[in-house]
C-alpha positions in Angstrom: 1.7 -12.8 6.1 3.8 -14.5 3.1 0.7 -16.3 2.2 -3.0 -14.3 2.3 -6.0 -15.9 2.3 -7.7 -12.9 1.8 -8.3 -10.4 -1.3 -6.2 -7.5 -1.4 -8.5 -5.5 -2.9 -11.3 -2.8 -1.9 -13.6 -4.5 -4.9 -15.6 -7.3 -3.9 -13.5 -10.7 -5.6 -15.6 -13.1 -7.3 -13.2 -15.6 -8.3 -11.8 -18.5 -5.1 -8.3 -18.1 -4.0 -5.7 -21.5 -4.0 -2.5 -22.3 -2.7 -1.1 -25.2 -3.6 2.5 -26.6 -2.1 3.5 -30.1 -1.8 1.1 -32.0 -0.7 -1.3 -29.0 0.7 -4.3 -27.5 -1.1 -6.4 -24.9 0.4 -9.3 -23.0 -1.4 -11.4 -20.2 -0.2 -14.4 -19.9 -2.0 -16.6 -16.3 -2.5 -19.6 -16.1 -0.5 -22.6 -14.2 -2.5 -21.0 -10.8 -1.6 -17.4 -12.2 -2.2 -14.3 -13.5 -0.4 -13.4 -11.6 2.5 -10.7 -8.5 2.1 -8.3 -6.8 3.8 -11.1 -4.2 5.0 -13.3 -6.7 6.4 
């Protein structure tokens, strides 16, 4: 995937992930246990 809307981490991450280009914005926002990773 070139762009991941996912954490690439095992730790849970906190913190909402953006990608901005042109005239597209998406943000994925932590639930209480976090934003969804790579081992979900």
């Amino acid at each position: 995937m070139a762009f991941s809307f996912f954490a690439l981490s095992k730790n849970a991450w906190m913190r909402p992930l953006t990608y901005d280009h042109a005239t597209v914005s998406i943000e994925v926002r932590p639930s209480a246990s976090g934003v969804a990773t790579i081992y979900d």
